[in-house]
C-alpha positions as a LaTeX table, in Angstrom:
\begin{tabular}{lrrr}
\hline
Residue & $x$ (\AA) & $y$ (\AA) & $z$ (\AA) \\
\hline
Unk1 & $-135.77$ & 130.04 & 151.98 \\
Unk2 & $-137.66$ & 130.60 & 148.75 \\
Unk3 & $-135.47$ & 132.79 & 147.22 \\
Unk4 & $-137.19$ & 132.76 & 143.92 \\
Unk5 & $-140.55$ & 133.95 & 145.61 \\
Unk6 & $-138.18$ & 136.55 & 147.37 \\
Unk7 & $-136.53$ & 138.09 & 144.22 \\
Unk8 & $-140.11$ & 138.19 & 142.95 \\
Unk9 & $-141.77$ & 140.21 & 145.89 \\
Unk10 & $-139.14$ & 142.83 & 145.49 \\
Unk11 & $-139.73$ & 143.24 & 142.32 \\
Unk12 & $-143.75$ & 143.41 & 142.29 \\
Unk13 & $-143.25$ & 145.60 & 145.63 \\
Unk14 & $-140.96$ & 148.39 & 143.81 \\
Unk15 & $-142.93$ & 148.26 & 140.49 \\
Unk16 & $-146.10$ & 148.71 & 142.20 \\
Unk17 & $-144.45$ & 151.34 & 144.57 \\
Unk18 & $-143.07$ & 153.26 & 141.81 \\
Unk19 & $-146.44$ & 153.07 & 139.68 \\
Unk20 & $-148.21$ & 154.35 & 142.37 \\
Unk21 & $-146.00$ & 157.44 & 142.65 \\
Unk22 & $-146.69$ & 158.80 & 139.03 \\
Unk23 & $-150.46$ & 158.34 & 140.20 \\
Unk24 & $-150.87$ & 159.27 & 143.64 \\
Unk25 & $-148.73$ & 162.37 & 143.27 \\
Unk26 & $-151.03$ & 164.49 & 140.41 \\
Unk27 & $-153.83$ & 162.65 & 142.52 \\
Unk28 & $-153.27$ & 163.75 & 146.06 \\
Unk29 & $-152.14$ & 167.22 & 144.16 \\
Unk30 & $-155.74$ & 167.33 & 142.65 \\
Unk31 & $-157.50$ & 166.80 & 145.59 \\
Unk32 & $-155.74$ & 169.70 & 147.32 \\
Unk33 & $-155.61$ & 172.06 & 144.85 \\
Unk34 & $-158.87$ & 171.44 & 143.17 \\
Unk35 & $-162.30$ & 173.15 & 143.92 \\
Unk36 & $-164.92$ & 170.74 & 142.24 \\
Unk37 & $-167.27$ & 169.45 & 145.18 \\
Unk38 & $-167.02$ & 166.01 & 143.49 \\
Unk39 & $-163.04$ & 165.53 & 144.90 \\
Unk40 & $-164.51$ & 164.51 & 148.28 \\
Unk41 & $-166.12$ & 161.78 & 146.36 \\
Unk42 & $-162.28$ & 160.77 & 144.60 \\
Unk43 & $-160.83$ & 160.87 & 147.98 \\
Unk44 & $-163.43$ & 158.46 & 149.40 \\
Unk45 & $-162.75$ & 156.02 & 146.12 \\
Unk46 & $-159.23$ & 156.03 & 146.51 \\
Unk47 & $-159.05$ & 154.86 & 150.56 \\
Unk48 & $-161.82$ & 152.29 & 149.24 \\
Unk49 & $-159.24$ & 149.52 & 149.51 \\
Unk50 & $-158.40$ & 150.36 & 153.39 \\
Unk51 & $-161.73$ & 149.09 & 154.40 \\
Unk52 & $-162.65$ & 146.59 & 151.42 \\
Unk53 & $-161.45$ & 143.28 & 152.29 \\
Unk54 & $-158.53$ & 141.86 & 150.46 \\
Unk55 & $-160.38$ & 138.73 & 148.97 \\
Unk56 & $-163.28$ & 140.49 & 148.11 \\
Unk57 & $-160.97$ & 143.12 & 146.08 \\
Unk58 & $-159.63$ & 140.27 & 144.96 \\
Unk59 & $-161.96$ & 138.38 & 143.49 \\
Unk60 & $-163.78$ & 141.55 & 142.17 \\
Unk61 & $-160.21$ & 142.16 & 140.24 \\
Unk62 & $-160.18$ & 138.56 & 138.98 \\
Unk63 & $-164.20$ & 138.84 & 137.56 \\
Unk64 & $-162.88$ & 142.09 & 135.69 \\
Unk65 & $-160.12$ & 140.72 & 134.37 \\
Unk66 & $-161.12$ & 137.36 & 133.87 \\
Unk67 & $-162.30$ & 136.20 & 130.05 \\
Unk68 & $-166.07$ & 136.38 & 131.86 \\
Unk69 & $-166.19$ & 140.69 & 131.44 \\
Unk70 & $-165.86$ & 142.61 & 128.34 \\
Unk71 & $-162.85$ & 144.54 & 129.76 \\
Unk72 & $-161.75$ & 140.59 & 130.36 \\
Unk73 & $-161.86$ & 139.86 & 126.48 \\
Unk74 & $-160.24$ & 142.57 & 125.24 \\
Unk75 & $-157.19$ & 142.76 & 127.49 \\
Unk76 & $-156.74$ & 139.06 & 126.85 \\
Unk77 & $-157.31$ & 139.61 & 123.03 \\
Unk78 & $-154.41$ & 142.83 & 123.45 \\
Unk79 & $-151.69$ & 140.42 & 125.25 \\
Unk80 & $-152.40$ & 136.91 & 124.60 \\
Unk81 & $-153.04$ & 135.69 & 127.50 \\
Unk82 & $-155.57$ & 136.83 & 130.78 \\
Unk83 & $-154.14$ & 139.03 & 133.39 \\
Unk84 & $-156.02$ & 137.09 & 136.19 \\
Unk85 & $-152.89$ & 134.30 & 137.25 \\
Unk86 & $-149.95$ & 136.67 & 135.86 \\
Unk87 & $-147.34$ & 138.53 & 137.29 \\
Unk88 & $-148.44$ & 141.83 & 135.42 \\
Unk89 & $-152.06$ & 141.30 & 137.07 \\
Unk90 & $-150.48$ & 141.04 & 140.16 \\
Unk91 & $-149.12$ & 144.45 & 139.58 \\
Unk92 & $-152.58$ & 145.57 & 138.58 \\
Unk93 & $-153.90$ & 144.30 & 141.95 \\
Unk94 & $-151.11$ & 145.59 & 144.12 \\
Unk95 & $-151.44$ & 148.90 & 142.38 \\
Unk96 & $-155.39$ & 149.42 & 143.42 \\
Unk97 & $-154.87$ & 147.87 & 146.79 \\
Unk98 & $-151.81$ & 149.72 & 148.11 \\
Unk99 & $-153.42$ & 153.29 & 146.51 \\
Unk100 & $-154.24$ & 155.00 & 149.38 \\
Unk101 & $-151.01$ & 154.18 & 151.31 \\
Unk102 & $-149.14$ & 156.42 & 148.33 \\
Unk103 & $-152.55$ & 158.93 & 148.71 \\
Unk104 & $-152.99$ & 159.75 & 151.74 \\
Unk105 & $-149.71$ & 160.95 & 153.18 \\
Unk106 & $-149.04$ & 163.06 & 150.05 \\
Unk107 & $-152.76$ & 164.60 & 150.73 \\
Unk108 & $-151.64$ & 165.41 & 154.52 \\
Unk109 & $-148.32$ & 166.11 & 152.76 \\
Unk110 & $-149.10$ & 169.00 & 150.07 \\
Unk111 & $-151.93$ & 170.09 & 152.74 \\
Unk112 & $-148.98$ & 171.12 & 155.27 \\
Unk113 & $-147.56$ & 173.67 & 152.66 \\
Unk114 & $-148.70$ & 176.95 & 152.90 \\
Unk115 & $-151.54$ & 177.80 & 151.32 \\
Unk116 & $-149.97$ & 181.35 & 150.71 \\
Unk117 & $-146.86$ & 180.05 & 148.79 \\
Unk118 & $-149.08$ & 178.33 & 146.52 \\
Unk119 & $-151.59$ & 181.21 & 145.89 \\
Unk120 & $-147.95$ & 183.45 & 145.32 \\
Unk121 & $-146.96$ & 180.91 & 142.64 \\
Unk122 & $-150.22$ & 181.01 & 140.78 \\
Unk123 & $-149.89$ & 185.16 & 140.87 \\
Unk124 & $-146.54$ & 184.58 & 138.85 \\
Unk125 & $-147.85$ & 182.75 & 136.28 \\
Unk126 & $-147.21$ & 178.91 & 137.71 \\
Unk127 & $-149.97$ & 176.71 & 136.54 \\
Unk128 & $-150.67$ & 173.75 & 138.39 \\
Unk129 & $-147.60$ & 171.34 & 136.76 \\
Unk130 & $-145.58$ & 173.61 & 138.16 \\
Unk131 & $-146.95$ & 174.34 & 141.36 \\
Unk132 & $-146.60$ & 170.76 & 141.66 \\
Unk133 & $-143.31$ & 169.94 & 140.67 \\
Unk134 & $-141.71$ & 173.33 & 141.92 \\
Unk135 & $-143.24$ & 173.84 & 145.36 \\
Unk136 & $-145.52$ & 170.93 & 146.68 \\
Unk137 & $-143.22$ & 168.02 & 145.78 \\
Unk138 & $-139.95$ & 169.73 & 147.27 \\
Unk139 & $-141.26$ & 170.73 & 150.58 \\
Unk140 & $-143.25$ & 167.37 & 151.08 \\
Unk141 & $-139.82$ & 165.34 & 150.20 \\
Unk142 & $-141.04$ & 163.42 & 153.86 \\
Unk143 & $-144.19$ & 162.56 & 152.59 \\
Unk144 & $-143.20$ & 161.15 & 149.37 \\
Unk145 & $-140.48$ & 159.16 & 150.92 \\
Unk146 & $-143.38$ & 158.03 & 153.14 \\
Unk147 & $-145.56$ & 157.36 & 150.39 \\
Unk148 & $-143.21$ & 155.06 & 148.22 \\
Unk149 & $-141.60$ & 153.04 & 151.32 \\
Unk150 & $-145.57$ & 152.43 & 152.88 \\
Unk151 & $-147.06$ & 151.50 & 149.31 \\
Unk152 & $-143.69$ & 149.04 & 149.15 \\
Unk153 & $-143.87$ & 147.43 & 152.26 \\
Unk154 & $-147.98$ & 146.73 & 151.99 \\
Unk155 & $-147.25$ & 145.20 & 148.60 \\
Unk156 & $-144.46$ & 142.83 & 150.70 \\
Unk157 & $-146.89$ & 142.10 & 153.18 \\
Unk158 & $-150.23$ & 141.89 & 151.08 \\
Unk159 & $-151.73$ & 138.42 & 150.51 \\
Unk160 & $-155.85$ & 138.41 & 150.03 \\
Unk161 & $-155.31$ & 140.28 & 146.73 \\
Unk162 & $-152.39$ & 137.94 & 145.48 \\
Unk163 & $-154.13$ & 134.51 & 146.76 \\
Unk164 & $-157.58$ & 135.50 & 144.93 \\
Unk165 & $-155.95$ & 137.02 & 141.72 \\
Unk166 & $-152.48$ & 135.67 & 141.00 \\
Unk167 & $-153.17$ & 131.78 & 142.84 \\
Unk168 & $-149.66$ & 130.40 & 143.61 \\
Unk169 & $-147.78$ & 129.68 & 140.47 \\
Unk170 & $-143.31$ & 129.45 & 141.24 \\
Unk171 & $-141.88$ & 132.15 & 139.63 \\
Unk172 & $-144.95$ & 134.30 & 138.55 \\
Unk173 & $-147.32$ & 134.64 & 141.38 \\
Unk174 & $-145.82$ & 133.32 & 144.07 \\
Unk175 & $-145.07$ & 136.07 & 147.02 \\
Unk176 & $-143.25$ & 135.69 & 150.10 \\
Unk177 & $-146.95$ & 135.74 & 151.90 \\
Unk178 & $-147.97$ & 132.41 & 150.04 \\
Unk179 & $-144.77$ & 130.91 & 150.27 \\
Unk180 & $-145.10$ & 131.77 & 154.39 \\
Unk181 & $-148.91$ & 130.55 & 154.14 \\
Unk182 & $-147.97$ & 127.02 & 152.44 \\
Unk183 & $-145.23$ & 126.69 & 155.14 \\
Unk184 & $-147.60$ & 126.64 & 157.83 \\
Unk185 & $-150.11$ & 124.94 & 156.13 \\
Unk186 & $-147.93$ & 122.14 & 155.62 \\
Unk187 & $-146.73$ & 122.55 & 159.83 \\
Unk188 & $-142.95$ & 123.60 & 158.38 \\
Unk189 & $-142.79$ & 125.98 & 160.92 \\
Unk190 & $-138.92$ & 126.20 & 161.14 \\
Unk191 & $-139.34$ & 127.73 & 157.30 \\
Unk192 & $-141.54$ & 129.92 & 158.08 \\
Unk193 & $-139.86$ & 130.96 & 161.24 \\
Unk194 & $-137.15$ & 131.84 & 158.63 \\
Unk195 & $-139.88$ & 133.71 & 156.05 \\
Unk196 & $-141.52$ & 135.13 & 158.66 \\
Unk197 & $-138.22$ & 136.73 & 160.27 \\
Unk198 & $-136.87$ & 138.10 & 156.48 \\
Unk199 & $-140.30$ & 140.36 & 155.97 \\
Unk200 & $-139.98$ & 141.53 & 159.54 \\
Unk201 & $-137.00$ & 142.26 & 159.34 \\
Unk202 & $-137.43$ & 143.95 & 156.00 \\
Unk203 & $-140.46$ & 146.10 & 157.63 \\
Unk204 & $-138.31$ & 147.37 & 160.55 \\
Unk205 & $-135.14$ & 148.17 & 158.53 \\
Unk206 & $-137.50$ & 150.40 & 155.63 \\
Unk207 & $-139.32$ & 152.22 & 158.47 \\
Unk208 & $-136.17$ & 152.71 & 160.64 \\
Unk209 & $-134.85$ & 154.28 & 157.80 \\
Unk210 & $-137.44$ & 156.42 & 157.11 \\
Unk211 & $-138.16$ & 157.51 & 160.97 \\
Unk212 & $-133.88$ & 158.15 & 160.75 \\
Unk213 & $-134.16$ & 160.71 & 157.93 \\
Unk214 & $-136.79$ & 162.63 & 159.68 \\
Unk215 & $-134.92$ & 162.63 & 162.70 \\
Unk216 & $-131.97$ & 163.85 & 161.38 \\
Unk217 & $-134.11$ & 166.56 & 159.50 \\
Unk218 & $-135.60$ & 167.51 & 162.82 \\
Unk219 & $-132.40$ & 168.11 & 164.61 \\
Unk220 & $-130.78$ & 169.88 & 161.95 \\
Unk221 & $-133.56$ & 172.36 & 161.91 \\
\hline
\end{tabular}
């Protein structure tokens, strides 16, 4: 077992997972709450990655941030060093590909509350902040618990996006998912047996867990 690549997954997976939070929450909040007739259009941009391909993200990710774009240049010129082939670009990628896997359940999430709750709160006085982090985040506790372990589990799992932007360098970019994919490739198939069994096996104890609390929620009520 890779353990290196495995201490390194876990740590893009809840980094990426807890980046997307502070996003997807104000986002999924503004697409409920708003009014503009352009928020269909946000909505639309942020499931983009469910039907883009992975490599094609990918490679678009590693053009942009590659010393060939403007936006290339001057992040390189800011740290040193490209993001295309780093661990912190890998974060960049996860981020954009795992997006709507934070989005959408908070969407379905803060669109379950009441609409008459929230139109109480803005009566008193709540702005939108508030309305956020007073009413929609407590009673959609489910959906943000969904939201971080979904977004952390497709960053486990995701390879297209690392492969194309991060290549396979020990110790920077090197997931579980290439270390699995170089297994096979080189017919090991008693290691990846082993790889294979430790994110499966990570997959069904995060979701059991989840599916758990919501039981026990359930009953209670």
């Amino acid at each position: 077992m890779d353990w290196q690549a495995f201490y390194l997954t876990l740590r893009l997976a809840g980094l990426t997972a807890a980046i997307l939070l502070v996003i997807a929450i104000p986002l999924a909040a503004l697409i409920v709450l708003g009014r503009s007739r352009w928020l269909a259009g946000l909505e639309a941009l942020a499931a983009l990655p469910l039907v883009l391909p992975p490599t094609v993200l990918g490679f678009f990710l590693l053009v942009l941030l590659g010393p060939r774009t403007a936006f290339g240049r001057v992040v390189t010129g800011m740290l040193g060093h490209p993001l295309a082939f780093s661990f912190f670009g890998l974060v960049v990628g996860s981020v954009i590909y795992s997006l709507p896997f934070a989005v959408q359940p908070l969407v379905a999430g803060f669109a379950a509350v009441d609409p008459a709750l929230v139109d109480s709160a803005r009566l008193l006085g709540a702005g939108p902040a508030r309305v956020v982090r007073t009413l929609l985040v407590p009673l959609a506790r489910r959906s943000l618990v969904a939201a971080a372990v979904l977004s952390f589990l497709h960053t486990v799992g995701e390879f297209g996006v690392v492969l194309m932007l991060g290549g396979d360098i020990p110790g920077a970019t090197r997931t579980l998912s290439i270390v699995l994919y170089n297994q096979v490739e080189n017919f090991d198939y008693a290691a990846a047996d082993r790889t294979a069994a430790l994110l499966l096996g990570l997959s069904v104890l995060a979701l059991v867990a989840v599916y758990s609390t919501s039981t026990r929620r359930v009953r209670r009520a």
